[in-house]
N, C-alpha and C positions, 0 to 999 in steps of 0.2 A: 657409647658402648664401653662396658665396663672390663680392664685388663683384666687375665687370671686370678693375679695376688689380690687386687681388690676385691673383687668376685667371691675371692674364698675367704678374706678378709670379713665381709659383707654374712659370707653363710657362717662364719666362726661366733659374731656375734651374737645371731639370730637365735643359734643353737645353745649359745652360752644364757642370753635372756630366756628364753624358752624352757629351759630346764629350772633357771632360777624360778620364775614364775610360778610353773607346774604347781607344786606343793601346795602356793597359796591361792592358788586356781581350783583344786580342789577341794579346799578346806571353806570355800567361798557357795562352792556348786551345791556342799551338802545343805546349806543352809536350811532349805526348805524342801529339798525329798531326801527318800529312805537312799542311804548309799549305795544301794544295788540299780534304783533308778536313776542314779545321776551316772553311773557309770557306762548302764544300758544306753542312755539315750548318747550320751558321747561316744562310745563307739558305734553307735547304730547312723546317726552323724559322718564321722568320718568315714563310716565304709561308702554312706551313698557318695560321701565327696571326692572319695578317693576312685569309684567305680566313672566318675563324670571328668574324672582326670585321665584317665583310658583311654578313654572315648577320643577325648579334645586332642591327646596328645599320640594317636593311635599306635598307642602299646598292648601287645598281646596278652593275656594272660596266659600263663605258663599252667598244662598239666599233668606236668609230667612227674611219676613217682616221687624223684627227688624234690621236685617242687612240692609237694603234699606233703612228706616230710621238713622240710622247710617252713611252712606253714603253718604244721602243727608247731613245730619248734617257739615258733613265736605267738602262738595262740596260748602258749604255756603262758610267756608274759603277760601282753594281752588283756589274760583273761584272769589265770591263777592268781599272777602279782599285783595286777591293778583292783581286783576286789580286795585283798589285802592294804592293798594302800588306803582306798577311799574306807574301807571300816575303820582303819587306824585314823583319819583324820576326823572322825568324828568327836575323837576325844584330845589325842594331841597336836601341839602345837605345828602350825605348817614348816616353820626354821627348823624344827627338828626331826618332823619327817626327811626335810634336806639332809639334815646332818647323819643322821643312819642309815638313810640310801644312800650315801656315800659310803660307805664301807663296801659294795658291791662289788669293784674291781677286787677287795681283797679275798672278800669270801668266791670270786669266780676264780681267784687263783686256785684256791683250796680244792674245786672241782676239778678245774682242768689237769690237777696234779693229777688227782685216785684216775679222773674218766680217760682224760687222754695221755698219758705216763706222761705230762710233760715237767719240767725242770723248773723250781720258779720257789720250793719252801726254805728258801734261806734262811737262817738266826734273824736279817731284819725283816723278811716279812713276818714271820714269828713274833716279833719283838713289835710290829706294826698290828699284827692281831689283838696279842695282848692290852697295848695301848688302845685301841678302839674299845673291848671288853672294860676297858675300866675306865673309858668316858662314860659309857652306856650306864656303870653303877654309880657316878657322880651322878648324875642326872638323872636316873631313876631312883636312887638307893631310896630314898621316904616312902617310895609306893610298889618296893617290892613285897608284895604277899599277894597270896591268891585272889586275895576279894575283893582287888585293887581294877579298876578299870582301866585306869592306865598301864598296869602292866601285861592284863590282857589285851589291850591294844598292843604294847610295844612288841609281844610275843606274835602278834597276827602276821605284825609290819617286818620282823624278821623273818619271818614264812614268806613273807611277801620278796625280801633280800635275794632269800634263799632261790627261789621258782625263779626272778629274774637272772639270776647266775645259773641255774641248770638248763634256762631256755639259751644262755649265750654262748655256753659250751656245748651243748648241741648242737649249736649251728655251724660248728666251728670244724662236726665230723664229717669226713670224708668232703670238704669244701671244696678241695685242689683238685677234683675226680673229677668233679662237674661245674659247668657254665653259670658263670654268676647273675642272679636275678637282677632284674630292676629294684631301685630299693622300694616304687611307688607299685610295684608287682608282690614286692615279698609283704608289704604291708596291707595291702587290700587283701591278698591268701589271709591274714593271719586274721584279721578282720572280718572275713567270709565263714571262718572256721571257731570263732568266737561269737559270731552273732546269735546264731540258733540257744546259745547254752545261755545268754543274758535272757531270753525269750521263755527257757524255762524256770532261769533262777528267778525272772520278775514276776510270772503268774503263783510261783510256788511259795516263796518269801516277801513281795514286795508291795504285792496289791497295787490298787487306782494309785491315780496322783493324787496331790492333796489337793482341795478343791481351791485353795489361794497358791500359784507357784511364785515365789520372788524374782522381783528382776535379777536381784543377784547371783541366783543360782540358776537363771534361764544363759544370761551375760557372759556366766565361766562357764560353765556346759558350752557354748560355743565355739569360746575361744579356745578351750582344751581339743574338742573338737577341731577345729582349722587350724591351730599352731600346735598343739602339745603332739597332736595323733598323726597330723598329714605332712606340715613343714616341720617338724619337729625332727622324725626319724628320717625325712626325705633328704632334709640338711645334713644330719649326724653322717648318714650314707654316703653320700656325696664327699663328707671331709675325710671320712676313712679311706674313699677311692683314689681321695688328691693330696694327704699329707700324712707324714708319718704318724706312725699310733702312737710313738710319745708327744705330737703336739696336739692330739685329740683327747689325750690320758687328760691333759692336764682341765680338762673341762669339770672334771671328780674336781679338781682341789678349787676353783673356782665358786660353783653355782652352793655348794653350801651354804657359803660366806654369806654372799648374796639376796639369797632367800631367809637367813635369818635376819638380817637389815629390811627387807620387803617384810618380813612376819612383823617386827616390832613398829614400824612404819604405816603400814598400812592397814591393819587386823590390831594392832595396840596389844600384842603379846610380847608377854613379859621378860625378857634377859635377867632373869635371877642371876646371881651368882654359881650357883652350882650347873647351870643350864651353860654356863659363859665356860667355866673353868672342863667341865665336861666336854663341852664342843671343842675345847683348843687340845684337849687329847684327844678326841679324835682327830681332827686336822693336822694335829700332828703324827699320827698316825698315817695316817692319807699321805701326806707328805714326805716320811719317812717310805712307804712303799713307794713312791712313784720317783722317789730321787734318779734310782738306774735313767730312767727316762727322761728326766730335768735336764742330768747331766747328758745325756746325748742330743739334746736337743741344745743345749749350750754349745757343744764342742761342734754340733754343725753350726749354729749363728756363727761362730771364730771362725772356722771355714771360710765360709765364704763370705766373710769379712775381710780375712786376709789374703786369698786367692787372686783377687781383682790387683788389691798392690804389687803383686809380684810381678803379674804380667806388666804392669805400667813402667816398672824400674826395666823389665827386659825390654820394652819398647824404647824406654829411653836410652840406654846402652846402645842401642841399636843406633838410632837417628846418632848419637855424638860418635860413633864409630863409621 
């Protein structure tokens, strides 16, 4: 039986590999169908697996108003961000789909500022935006103009940025009113309320399958499917419930890194130099924003690092007294 700290040690990893992977998991799926069918069928996937987890684990489904608003909220990601993502990765590289979904925490600060009046655009997050806008033109700058494929992918995948930060500050209103969902409740609602709309985008955009499907793309449609869609969110959830959100933040400055080593590694994409110098402004961007966080999460490790010595010096005062 595994302790607590191991346990969430165990789901820290799971969720840090899982995020890394993603990018190159769907850059792998498109291989051999139209991006709206690879996307359709992994979530169509996860929902039946997530609805057979219910069942096994018998959890209620929740229908209550707030919960449909809930639901929607993440049908926004889901549905809106992740066709965004998989059109984008039809043309760009998986490391660097990582690398600009990381910007995500910054740009949901930007929401939560206007939607929820909260507190949070300081000179360095400012100074963290900027720096991520000017990895983004090291790295695209050759293929900025219109006719450019990749910049209209990079434009989709920021739509894509966007909609997953309007879906998390969503979720974020009136939270404290109401009764927190299961995280394996809020994901099958957002699932249930995105299936029908892949149903019409694939009869209406997507047609048959091709009549040869690849293993490769049958292998990541799976795996996206059972890690990316069901343990994926169920862990993140979970680590939000049992540790601070500056030791969850730091999962952004992580799975970038990561998945650009897995892109060049595995898929043989390239680390140009402008792709290298570009990602390290962002990262450092990233890094610059999440300092506040770094830092309290430091100043608890000294805690209670030091906490335990104290007491042992008053115990021993004690016993030679």
């Amino acid at each position: 039986m595994l302790s607590s700290q191991a346990r969430l040690a165990l789901v820290y990893t799971m969720v840090v590999l899982i995020w890394s992977t993603t990018p190159l998991a769907i850059k792998f799926s498109v291989d051999s169908l139209n991006f709206i069918q690879a996307v359709a069928l992994r979530m169509w996937f996860s929902l039946a697996l997530c609805i057979v987890l219910l069942k096994c684990f018998s959890i209620k489904f929740v229908r209550t108003p707030y919960a449909w608003y809930v639901y929607a909220s993440g049908a926004l990601a889901v549905c809106g961000a992740m066709l965004c993502v998989y059109f984008a990765a039809q043309v760009l590289a998986s490391g660097l789909i990582a690398v600009v979904w990381g910007l995500t925490p910054i740009v949901v600060s930007v929401y939560s500022y206007f939607l929820l009046g909260r507190q949070g655009l300081n000179k360095s997050s400012v100074l963290s935006m900027l720096l991520g806008v000017a990895g983004l033109y090291v790295i695209f700058a050759q293929d900025m103009n219109l006719g450019s494929g990749v910049f209209f992918s990079l434009l989709i995948l920021l739509l894509g940025v966007n909609l997953h930060s309007v879906s998390s500050v969503m979720l974020q209103l009136n939270k404290g009113q109401h009764q927190k969902l299961h995280p394996l409740v809020q994901t099958t609602g957002a699932l249930v309320l995105a299936a029908p709309i892949y149903v019409v985008l694939w009869f209406a955009f997507a047609g048959p399958l091709p009549s040869v499907v690849s293993l490769t793309s049958i292998s990541a449609t799976l795996y996206l499917s059972v890690f990316g869609s069901v343990l994926g969110f169920v862990g993140y959830f979970y680590l939000l419930n049992n540790l601070s959100a500056a030791s969850v933040a730091l999962v952004t400055l992580i799975t970038p890194v990561l998945a650009l080593f897995l892109g060049a590694s595995l898929a043989g994409e390239t680390l140009s130099p402008r792709i290298f110098y570009g990602s390290s402004l962002i990262m450092l961007a990233l890094f610059l924003y999440q300092a506040p966080a770094i830092k309290a999460l430091w100043n608890k490790t000294k805690m209670a690092s030091v906490i335990p010595t104290s007491i042992n010096i008053e115990e021993v005062k004690k016993n030679v007294n």
